[in-house]
N, C-alpha and C positions, 0 to 999 in steps of 0.2 A: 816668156817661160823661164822658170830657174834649172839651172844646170848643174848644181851640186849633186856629184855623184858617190863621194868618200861617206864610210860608215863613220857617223858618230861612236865616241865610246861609248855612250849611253845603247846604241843600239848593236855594237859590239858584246857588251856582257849582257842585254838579251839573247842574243841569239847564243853565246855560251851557254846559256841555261835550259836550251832547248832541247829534251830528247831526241837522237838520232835514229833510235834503233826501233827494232821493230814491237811493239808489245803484243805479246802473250805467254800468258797462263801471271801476269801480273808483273812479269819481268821485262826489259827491256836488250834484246839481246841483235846481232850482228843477223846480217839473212843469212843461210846456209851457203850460199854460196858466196857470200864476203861482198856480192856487187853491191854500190852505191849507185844513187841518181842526184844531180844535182836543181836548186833550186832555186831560182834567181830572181832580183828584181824585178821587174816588167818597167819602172822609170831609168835604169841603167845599162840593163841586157846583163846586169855582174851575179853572177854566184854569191847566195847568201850563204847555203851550209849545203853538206850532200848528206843524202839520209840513205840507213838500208834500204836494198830493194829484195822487197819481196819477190820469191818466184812460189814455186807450184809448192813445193814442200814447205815452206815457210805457208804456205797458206792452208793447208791441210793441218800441220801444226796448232793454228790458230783454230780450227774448227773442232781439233779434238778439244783444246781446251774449254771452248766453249760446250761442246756435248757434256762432257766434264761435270762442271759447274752447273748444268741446266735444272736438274732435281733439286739440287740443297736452294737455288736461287729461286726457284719458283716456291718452292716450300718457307719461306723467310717472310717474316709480317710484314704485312704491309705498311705498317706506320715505323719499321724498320729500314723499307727502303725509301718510303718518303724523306725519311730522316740523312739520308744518304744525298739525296737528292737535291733538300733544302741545306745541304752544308757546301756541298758544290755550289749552289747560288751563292751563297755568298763568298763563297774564296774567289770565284770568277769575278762577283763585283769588287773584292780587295784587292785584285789584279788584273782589271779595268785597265788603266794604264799601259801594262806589258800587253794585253791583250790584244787590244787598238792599233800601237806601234809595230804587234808581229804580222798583224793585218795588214796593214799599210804595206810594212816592207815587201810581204810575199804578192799580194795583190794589187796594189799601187792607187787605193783610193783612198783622199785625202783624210787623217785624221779624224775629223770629225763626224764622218761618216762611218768610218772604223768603231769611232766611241757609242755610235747607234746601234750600231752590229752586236756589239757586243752587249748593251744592255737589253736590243731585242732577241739574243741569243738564251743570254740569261734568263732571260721571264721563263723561258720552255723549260726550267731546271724546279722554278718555283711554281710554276700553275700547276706541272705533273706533276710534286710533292701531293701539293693540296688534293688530287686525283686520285694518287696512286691508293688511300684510301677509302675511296669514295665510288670504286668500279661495283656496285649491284648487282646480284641476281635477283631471284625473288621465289616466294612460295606460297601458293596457294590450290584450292582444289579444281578438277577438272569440272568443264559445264554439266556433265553427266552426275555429278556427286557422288563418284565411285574410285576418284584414285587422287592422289595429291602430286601436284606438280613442283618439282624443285629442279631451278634453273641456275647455273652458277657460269661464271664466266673464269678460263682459265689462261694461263700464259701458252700463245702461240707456240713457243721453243725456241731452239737456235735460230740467228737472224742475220742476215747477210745485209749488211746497209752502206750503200754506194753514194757520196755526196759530192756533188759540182764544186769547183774554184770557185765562184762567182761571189756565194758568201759563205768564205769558211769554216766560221764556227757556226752560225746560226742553221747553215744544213745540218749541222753535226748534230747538236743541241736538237732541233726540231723533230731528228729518229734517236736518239740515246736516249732521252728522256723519256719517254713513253714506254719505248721497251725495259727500260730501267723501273719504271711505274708497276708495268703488268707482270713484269717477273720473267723476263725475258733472258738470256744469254744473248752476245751477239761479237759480230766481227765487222769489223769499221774497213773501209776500204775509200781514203779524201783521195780526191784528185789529187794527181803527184804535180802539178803548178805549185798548188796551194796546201799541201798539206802540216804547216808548218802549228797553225793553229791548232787543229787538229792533233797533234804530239802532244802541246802543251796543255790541252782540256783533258786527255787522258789521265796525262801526271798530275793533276789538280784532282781529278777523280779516284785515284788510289789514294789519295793522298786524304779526299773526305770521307775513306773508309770504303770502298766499293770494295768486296769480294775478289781474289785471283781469279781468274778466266771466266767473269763478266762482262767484261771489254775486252776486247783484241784489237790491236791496231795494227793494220797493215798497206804501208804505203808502197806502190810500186811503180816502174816505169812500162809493166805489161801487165794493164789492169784484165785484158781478154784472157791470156792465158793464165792468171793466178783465179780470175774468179768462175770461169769456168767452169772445173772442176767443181766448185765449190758448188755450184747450182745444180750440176748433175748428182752430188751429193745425198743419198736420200736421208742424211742427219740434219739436215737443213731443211726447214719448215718457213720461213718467212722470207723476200729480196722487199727490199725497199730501195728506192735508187729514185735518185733526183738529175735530167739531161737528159742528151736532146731525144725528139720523139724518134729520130732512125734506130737511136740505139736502145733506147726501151722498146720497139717494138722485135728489134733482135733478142733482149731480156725475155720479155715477153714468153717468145718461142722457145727458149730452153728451158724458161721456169715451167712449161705446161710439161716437161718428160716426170716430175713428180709431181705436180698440181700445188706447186708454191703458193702460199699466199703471197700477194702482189702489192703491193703499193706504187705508185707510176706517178710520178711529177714532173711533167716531159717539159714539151717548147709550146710559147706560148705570140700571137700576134695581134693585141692587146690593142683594140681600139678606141682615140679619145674622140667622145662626139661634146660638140660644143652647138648648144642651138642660138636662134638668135636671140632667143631672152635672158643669155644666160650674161653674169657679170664677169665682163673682161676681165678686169683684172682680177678677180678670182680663178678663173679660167687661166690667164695665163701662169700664176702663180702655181696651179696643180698640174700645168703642162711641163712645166721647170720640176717639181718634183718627179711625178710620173714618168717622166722622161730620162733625166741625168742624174738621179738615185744608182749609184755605182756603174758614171758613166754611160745607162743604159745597157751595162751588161746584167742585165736583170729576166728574166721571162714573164717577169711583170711588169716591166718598162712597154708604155704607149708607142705605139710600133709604125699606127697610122691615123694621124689626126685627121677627123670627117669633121668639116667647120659647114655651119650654115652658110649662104651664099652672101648672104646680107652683109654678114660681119666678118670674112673668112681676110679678107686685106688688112682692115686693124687690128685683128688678132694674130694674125702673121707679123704684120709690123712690130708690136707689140712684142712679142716672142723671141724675133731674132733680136733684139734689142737685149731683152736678158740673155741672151745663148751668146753673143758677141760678146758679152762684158766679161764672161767665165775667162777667171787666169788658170791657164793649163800650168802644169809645173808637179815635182817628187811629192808624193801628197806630205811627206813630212814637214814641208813647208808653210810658213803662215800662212800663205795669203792664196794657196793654193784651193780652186773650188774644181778643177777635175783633172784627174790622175790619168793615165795612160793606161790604155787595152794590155788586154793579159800578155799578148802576143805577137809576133809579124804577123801572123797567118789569120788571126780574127783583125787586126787593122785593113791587112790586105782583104777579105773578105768585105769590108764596110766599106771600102772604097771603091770596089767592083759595082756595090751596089747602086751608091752615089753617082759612078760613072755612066752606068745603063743607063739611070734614070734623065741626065743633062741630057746627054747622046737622043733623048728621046722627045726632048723638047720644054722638059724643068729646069726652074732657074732656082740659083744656090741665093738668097735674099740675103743668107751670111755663110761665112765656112767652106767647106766642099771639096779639102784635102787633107792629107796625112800631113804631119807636123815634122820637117827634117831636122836630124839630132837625135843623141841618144835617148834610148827608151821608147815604146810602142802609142804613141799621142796621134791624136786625131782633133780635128778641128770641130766643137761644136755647129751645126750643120743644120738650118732649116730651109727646105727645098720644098717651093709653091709651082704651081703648073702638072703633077706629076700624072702621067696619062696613064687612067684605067689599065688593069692588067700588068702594069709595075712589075720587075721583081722586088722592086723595095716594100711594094703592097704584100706581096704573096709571100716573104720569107724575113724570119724574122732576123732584127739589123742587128742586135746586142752592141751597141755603138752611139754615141751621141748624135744621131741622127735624126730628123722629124719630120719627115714628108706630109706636105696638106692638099688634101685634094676637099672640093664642096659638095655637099648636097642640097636639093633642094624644098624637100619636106621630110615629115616623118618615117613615112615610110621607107623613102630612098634613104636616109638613115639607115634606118636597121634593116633591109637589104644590104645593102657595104658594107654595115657592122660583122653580120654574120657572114660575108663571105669568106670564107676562112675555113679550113677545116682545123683550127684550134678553137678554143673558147673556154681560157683560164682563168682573162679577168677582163672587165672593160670599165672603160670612164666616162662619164654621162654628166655635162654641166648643162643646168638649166634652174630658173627661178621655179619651175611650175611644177612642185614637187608631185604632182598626179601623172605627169609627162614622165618624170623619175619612174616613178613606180610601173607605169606602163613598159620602162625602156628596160627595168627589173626580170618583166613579164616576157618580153620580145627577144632581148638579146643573148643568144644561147652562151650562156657562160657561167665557168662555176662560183665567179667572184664578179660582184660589181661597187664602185664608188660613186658616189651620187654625191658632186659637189667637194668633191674630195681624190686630192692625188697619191696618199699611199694609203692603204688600207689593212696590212697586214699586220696580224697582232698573236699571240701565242692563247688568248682565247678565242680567237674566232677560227673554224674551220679550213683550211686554203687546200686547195684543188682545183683541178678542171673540168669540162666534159668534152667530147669529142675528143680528137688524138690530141690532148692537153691534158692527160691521166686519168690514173684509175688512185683510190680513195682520197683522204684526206690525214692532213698533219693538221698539227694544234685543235685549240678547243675542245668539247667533251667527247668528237668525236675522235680523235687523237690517240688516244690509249685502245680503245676498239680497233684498231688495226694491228694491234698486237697482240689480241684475245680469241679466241674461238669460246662458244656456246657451248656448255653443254648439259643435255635434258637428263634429269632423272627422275621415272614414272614409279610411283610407291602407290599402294592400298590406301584407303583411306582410313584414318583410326581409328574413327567411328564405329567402320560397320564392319571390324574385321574382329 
């Protein structure tokens, strides 16, 4: 593992050029009460930069701005704010580069998966261009022949949108843009891990022309008490919040005191089934992505590989064979393929998990501890034998970690599969694309891949069912969550 801890200059005058402060009403200014939070590597434990922290006034601040601006920004063409929209796409891809590298630093995974991020982040800037005006109503007469129907869809309003560390800009991107599409106001609230990205998309967005208090950003170190209020709020029409399902279903609860519109993209325990017709080495290959796609801190990371009984040995073998071969190390690194967990507390967490499960009668085939030295590393980890009822089964690992346990037909498949009460996404490899479509049919989840380990795209819809959320980002469904309906009954011309 490489142990270079000193900031390059190159990544010294990035982080120079990072805004610190807080935005709103277009401005970048100090919190009210002058505190900072600081925000550190996760590969060194070192302080990258300290940003304001927002408290209760600074967040109130931001919500006037946003009520503010809400009228003139819904009122603004739509091929106005496409255009806004589609200028962001590209300055974000002209600063690809900065982008990836500020990711890495604040999150710690390697480069080249930064560089993914950031161009899957992007697409959500350019598909809700091409959306923003393309949202229909429609007009036609009632079945009675007595009155005309005109249905128009309009901007939700102010929007409170809460996004995970895990992927920084791309949570971001994934609620800005839509609400930026529908005509939305809104207030940004990134994880204070990670919210370094997040500064930098803002200022790239005033910068493609976005209106003063369309965006608010507010990063803080007590995200309860600054957004709080802000949901009790009754100028606040929308919460969007992406983590974990304890804490959306506390969301949840305060958003019902004014009947919020919701959006919910919790935790997710995402099963990869592998049957026995299916091709190894394809299989293995989408276990590797599925898998250790940012580490495994992902909610769409395979959580618990269900192997046929037949083939469940050579595919283990197979598996830890690539999980073994990953060089851990600062992902700024060439040769680095997995970066270190956000934290002690989520290391320490995954290796509680790791632990129960030995203790229990599972064997580690590779991996199976924390990595000593600085920075939060973890040892790539696939653990065969792991007995029913697991907590590594029932909670999800967000860790390079891959526990395999067998089934023995279809059925006991998807029995396991759905034992769960999430079902966000699962993974399904098999030759017998009718088996696919049945497993489509069976396995209760709001995303599945069939023969394929990531699946997430900025047009195709992402959510879950069960305590794995409520609606969906991206795709045409996407901008709908930032629109309410609404009916107007008129005479008919005809016969009036």
């Amino acid at each position: 593992m490489t142990a270079a801890t000193e900031l390059t200059d190159r990544e010294e005058a990035l982080l120079a050029g990072v805004p610190t402060g807080l935005l709103i009403n277009g401005e970048w200014r100090a919190a009210a009460s002058g505190k900072t939070f600081d925000v550190e590597d996760p590969a060194t434990s070192k302080v990258l930069l300290k940003l304001a922290d927002a408290g209760v006034q600074d967040g109130a601040a931001a919500l006037d701005a946003a009520v503010a601006a809400a009228s003139e920004w819904a009122a603004t063409a739509p091929r106005v704010r496409a255009e806004i929209l589609r200028r962001g796409f590209e300055m974000v891809m002209a600063r690809a580069d900065d982008f990836a590298l500020l990711m890495t630093l604040e999150m710690g995974k390697p480069l080249a998966e930064s560089m993914g991020e950031v161009k899957y982040g992007a697409e959500f800037l350019r598909w809700f261009s091409e959306e923003a005006s393309r949202s229909f109503g429609r007009y036609s007469g009632n079945p009675e022949g007595t009155q005309q129907i005109l249905v128009q869809k309009k901007p939700v309003g102010p929007c409170l949108l809460i996004t995970p560390w895990n992927f920084p800009l791309a949570m971001a991107t994934r609620k800005i843009a839509p609400a930026i599409a529908a005509g939305c106001t809104m207030v940004l609230k990134p994880a204070n891990l990670t919210p370094l990205s997040s500064q930098l998309f803002a200022q790239v967005m005033l910068e493609a022309g976005l209106p003063d208090g369309v965006l608010n950003v507010i990063a803080t170190s007590t995200a309860g008490a600054v957004t709080g209020p802000l949901i009790q709020d009754p100028r606040l029409r929308k919460l969007s919040f992406t983590g974990s399902t304890p804490v959306g279903r506390r969301l949840l609860e305060d958003a019902s005191t004014n009947v919020l519109r919701t959006s919910m993209e919790l935790g997710g325990n995402a099963p990869f089934l592998v049957f026995a017709d299916a091709d190894l080495d394809a299989a293995v290959e989408g276990a590797m992505a599925a898998k250790m796609r940012n580490m495994g801190e992902a909610c769409t990371a395979a959580n618990r590989f269900l192997v046929h009984e037949s083939v469940a040995e050579e595919f283990a073998e197979k598996f830890a064979a690539k999980m073994g071969a990953m060089t851990l190390g600062r992902g700024t690194e060439r040769d680095t393929k997995v970066g270190p967990l956000i934290d002690s507390k989520s290391r320490e967490k995954v290796h509680s998990l790791v632990s129960d499960a030995l203790a229990e009668g599972a064997t580690a085939v590779v991996g199976g501890a924390p990595v000593d030295g600085p920075g939060y590393f973890y040892q790539p980890t696939v653990l065969t034998g792991v007995k029913p009822g697991a907590r590594i089964l029932g909670e999800e690992i967000f860790g390079p970690v891959a526990p395999i346990v067998t089934f023995k037909n279809e059925d006991e498949a998807v029995e396991m599969a759905n034992a769960s009460e999430y079902g966000l996404v699962a993974y399904v490899f098999t030759k017998d694309y009718a088996r696919g479509l049945r497993m489509a049919d069976r396995i209760e989840t709001g995303m599945m891949g069939l023969n394929a380990g990531v699946i997430s795209n900025a047009a195709a819809p992402f959510g879950g069912v069960k305590q794995s959320g409520l609606g969906r980002e991206g795709g045409l469904e996407g901008i709908a969550e930032y629109q309410y309906t609404q009916y107007v009954g008129m005479p008919n011309p005809h016969t009036v």
